[in-house]
C-alpha positions as CSV (number, residue, x, y, z in Angstrom):
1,X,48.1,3.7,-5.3
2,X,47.5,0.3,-3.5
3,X,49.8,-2.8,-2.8
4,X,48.9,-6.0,-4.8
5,X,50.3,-9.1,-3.3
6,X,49.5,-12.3,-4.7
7,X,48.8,-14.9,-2.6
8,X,49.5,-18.4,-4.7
9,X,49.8,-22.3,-3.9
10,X,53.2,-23.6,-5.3
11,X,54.8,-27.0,-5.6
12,X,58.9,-26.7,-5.3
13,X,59.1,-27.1,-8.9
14,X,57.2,-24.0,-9.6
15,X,53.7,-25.2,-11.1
16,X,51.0,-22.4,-9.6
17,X,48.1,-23.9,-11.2
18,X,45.7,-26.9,-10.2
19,X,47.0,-26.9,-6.3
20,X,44.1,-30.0,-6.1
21,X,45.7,-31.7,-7.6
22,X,49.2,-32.0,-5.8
23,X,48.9,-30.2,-2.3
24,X,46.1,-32.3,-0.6
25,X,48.7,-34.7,1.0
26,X,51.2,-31.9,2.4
27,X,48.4,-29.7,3.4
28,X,48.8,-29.5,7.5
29,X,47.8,-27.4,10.3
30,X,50.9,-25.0,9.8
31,X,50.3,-24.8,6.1
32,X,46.6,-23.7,7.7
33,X,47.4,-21.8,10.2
34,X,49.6,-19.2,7.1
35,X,46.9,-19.3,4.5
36,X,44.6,-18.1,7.8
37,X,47.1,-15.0,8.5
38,X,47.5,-14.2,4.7
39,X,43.2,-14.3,4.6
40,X,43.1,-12.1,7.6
41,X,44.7,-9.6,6.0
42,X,42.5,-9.4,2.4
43,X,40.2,-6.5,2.1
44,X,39.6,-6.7,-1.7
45,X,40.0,-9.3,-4.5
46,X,40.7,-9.1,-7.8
47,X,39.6,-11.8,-10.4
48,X,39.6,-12.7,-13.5
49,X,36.8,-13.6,-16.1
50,X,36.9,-17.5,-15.7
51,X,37.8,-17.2,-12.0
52,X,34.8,-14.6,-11.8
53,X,32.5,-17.5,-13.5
54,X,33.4,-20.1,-11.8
């Protein structure tokens, strides 16, 4: 059995969709820098049908 971790843009109020739409302004080097490690670190992704198509 293999670990599934989820790696997801969130605002503070919890909304985990459209991150276009809201994180552009806060997006920074540091913010960069983590969504770098967490990619590092991905050996296999799992999508679904729409994510697939798009």
């Amino acid at each position: 059995m293999r670990k599934l971790t989820a790696g997801l843009f969130h605002s503070i109020d919890g909304v985990v969709s459209d991150p276009f739409l809201w994180q552009f302004d806060s997006f920074d080097q540091e913010l960069g820098n983590g969504m770098d490690e967490m990619m590092r670190r991905v050996d296999t992704v799992v999508l679904g049908r729409v994510s697939y198509q798009e």
